[in-house]
DRENDO-1510 file (C-alpha; in Angstrom, 1 decimal, always signed):
<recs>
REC; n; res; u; v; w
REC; 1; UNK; -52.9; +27.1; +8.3 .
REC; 2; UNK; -51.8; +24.1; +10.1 .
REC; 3; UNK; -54.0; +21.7; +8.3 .
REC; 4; UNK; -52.8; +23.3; +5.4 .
REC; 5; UNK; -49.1; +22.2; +6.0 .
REC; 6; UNK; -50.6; +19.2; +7.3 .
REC; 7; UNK; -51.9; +18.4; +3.6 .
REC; 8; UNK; -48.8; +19.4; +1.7 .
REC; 9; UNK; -46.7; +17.3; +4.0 .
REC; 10; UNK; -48.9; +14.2; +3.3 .
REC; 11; UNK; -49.3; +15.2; -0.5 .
REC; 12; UNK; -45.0; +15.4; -0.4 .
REC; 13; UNK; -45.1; +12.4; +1.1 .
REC; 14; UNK; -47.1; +10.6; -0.8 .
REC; 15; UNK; -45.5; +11.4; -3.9 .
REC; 16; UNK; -41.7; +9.8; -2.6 .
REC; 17; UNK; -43.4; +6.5; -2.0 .
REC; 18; UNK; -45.6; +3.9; -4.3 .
REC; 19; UNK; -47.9; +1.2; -3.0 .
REC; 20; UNK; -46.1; -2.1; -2.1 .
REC; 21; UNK; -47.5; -5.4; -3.9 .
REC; 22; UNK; -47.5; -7.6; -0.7 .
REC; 23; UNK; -49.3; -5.3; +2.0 .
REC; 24; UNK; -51.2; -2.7; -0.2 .
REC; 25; UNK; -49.7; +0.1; +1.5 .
REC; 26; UNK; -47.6; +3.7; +0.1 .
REC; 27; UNK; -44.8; +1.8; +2.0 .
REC; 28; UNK; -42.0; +1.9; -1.1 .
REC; 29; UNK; -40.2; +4.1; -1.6 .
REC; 30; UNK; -39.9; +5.5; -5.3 .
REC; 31; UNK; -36.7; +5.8; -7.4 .
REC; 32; UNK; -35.3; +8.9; -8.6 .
REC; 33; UNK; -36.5; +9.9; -12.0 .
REC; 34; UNK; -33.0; +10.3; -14.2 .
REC; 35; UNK; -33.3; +11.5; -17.6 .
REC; 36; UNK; -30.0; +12.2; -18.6 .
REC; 37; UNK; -26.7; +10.7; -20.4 .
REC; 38; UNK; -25.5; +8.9; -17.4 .
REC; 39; UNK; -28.5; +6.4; -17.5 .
REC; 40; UNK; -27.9; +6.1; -20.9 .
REC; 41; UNK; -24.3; +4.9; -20.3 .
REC; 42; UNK; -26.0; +2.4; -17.1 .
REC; 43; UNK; -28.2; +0.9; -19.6 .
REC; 44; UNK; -25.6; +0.1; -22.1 .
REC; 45; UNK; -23.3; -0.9; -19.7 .
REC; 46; UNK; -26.0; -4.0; -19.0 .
REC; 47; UNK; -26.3; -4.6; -22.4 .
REC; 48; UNK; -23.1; -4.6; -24.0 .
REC; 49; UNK; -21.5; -6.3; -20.8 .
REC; 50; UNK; -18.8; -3.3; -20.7 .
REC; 51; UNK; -17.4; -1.4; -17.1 .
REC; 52; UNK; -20.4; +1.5; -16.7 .
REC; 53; UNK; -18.3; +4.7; -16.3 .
REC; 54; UNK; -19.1; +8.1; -16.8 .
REC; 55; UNK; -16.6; +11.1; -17.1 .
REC; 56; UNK; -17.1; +14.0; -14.7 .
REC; 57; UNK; -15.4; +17.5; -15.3 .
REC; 58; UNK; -14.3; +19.4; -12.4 .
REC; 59; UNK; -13.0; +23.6; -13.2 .
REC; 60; UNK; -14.4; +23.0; -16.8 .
REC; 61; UNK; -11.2; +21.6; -17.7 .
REC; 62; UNK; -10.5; +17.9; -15.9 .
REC; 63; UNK; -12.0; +15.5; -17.5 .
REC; 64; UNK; -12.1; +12.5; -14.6 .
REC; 65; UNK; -13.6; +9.0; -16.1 .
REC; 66; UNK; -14.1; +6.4; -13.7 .
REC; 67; UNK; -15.7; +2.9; -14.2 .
REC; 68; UNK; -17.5; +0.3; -11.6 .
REC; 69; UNK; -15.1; -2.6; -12.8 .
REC; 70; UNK; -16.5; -6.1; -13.8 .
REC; 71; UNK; -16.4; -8.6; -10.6 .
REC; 72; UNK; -12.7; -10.4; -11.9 .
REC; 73; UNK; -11.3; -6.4; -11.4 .
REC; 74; UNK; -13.0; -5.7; -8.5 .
REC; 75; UNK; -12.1; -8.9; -6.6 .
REC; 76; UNK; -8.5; -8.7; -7.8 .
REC; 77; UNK; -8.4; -5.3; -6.3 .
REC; 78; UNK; -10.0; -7.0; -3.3 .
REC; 79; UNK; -7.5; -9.1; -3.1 .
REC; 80; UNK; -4.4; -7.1; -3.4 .
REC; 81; UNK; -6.3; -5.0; -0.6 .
REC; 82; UNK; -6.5; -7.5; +1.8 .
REC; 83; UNK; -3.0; -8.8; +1.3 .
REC; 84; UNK; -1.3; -5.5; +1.9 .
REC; 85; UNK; -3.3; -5.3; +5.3 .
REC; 86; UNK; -2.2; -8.5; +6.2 .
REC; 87; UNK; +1.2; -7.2; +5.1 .
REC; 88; UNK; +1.6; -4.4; +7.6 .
REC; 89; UNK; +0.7; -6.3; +10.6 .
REC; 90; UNK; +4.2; -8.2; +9.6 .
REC; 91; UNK; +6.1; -4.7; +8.9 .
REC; 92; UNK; +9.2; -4.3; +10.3 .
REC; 93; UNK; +9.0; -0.4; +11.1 .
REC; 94; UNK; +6.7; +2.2; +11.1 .
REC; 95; UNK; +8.2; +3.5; +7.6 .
REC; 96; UNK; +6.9; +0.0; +5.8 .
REC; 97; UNK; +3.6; +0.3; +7.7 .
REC; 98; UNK; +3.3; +3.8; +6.1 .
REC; 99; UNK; +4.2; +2.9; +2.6 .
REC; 100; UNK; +1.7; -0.3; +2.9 .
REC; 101; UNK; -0.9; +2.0; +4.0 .
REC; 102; UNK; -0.2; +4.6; +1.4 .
REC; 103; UNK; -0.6; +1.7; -1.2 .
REC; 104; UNK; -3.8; +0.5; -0.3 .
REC; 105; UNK; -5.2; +4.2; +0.0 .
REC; 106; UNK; -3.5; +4.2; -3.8 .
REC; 107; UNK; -5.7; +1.1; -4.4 .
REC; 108; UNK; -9.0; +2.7; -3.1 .
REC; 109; UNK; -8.4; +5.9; -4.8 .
REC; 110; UNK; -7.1; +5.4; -8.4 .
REC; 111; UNK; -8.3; +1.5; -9.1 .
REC; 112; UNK; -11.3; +2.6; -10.6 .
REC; 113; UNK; -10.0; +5.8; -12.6 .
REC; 114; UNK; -9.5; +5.0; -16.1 .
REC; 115; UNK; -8.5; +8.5; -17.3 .
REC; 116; UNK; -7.4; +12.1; -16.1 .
REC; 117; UNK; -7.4; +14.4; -19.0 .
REC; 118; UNK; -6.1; +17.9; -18.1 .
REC; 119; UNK; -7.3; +20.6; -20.8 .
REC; 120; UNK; -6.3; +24.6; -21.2 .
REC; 121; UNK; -8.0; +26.1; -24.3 .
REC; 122; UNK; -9.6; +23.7; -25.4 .
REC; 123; UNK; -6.3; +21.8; -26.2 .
REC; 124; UNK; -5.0; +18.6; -24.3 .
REC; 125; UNK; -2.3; +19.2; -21.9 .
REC; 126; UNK; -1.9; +15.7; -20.2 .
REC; 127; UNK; -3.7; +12.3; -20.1 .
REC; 128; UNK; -2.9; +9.7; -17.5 .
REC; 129; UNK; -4.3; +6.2; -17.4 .
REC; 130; UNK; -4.5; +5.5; -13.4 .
REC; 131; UNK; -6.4; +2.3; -13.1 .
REC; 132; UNK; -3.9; +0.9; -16.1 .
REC; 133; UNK; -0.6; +1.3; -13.4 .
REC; 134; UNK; -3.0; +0.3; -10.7 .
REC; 135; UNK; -3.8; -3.2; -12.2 .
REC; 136; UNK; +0.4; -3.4; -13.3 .
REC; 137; UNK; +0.8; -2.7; -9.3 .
REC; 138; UNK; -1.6; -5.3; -8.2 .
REC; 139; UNK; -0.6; -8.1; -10.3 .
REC; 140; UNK; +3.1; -7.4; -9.4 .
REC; 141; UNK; +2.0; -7.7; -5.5 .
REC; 142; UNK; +0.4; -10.9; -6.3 .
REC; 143; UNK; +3.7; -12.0; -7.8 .
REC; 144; UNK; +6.1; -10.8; -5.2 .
REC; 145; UNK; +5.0; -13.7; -2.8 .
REC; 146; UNK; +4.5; -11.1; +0.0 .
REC; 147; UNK; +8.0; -9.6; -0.5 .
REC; 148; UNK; +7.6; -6.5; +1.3 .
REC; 149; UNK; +10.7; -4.0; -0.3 .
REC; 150; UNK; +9.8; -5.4; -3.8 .
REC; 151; UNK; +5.9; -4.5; -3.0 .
REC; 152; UNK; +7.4; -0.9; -1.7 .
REC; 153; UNK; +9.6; -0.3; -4.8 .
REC; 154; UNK; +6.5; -1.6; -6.9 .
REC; 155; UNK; +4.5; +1.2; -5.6 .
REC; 156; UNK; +6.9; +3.9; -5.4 .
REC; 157; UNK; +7.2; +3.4; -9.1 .
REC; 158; UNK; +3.8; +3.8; -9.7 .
REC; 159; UNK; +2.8; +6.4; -7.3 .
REC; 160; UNK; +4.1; +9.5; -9.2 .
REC; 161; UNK; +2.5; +12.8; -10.8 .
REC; 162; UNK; +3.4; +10.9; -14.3 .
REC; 163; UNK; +0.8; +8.6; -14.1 .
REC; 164; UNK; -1.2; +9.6; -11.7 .
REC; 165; UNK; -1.2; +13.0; -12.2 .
REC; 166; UNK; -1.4; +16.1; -10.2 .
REC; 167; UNK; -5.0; +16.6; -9.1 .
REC; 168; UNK; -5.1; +16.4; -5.6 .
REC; 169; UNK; -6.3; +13.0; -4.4 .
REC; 170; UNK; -8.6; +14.6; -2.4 .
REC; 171; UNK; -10.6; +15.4; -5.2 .
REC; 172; UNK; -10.2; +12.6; -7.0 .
REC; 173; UNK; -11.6; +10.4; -3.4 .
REC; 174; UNK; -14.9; +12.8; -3.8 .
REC; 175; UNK; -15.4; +11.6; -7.8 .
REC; 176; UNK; -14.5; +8.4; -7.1 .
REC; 177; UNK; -17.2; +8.3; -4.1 .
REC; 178; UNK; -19.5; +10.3; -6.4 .
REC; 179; UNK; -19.6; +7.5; -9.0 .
REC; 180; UNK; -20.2; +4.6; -6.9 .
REC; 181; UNK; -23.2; +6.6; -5.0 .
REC; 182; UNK; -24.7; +7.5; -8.8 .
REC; 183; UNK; -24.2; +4.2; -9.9 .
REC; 184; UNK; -26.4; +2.9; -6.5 .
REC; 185; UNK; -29.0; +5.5; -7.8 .
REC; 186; UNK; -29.1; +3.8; -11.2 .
REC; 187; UNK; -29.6; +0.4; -9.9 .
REC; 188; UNK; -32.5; +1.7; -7.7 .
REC; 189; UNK; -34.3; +3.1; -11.1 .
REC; 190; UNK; -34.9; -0.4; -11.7 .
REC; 191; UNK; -37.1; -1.0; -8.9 .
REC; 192; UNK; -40.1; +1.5; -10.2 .
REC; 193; UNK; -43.7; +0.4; -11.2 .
REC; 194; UNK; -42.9; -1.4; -13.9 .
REC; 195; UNK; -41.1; -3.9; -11.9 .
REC; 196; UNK; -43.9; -4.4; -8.9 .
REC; 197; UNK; -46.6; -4.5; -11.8 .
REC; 198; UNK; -48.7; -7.8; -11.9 .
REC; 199; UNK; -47.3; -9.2; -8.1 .
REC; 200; UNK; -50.0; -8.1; -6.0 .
REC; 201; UNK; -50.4; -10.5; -3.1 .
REC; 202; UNK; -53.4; -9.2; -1.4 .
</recs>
């Protein structure tokens, strides 16, 4: 019995690695088969040069789309990030500190969301564009010189339910989360036999 599981743990092992190229050894380990929509949408996302972003549905009637935005998004988001740290070490009270960190946790959150789309009956109830008042926000920051009650009023006009919607951000952190750890996954299908074919070193 015990050599038995001893087998089946060696043949389960064996099948989540593949033999590395440079030492001849089941040393790598082996990407996640996906055969599904999503890494249709990765592949044309390489191709076509567009955001890769997939829309996930949460009570079978919120349709969440986020993107992984091209490097000029991402390092303007970056940016505005950084800045609004720097910004709260020079806050004034503990209520500008709040409001500064409540705007970068905006930032993290709702950058990357493209669209909420609320449904009931098959009908569309609401659609917000989140990442669209995020990137208003951020270039407005960038343009207030470090102003903090402009950056403040800046955010308090973009934080509301009207664009952001009312889906607890909560949920929205997990989605958001989800994405990048899928889109990690994708990448990693890259890596399979195909790619270590023909550069055997030993």
């Amino acid at each position: 019995m015990a050599e038995e599981i001893k087998n089946d743990t060696q043949t389960q092992d064996n099948n989540e690695y593949m033999r590395c190229p440079c030492c001849g050894e089941m040393t790598l380990h082996k990407p996640l088969e996906i055969k599904s929509i999503v890494l249709d949408e990765y592949m044309s996302s390489i191709i076509t040069g567009v955001p890769f972003s997939h829309t996930y549905t949460l009570h079978d009637s919120i349709d969440v789309t986020v993107e992984v935005p091209l490097k000029k998004d991402a390092l303007m988001l970056q940016r505005a990030l950084k800045q609004l740290e720097k910004l709260r070490t020079a806050a004034k009270s503990q209520e500008e500190s709040d409001k500064l960190r409540a705007a970068w946790s905006m930032i993290q959150v709702y950058g990357n969301i493209v669209s909420i789309v609320t449904r009931k009956d098959n009908a569309t109830v609401n659609t917000y564009f989140p990442s669209e008042c995020i990137k208003q926000f951020v270039s407005a920051i960038k343009d207030m010189d470090g102003n903090i009650d402009l950056i403040i009023e800046a955010y308090e006009s973009c934080d509301t339910t009207e664009n952001m919607s009312t889906i607890p951000e909560i949920m929205l952190n997990a989605i958001v989360k989800t994405h990048g750890d899928v889109y990690r996954v994708l990448m990693d299908t890259g890596f399979n036999e195909t790619f270590w074919k023909g550069i055997e070193l030993v």
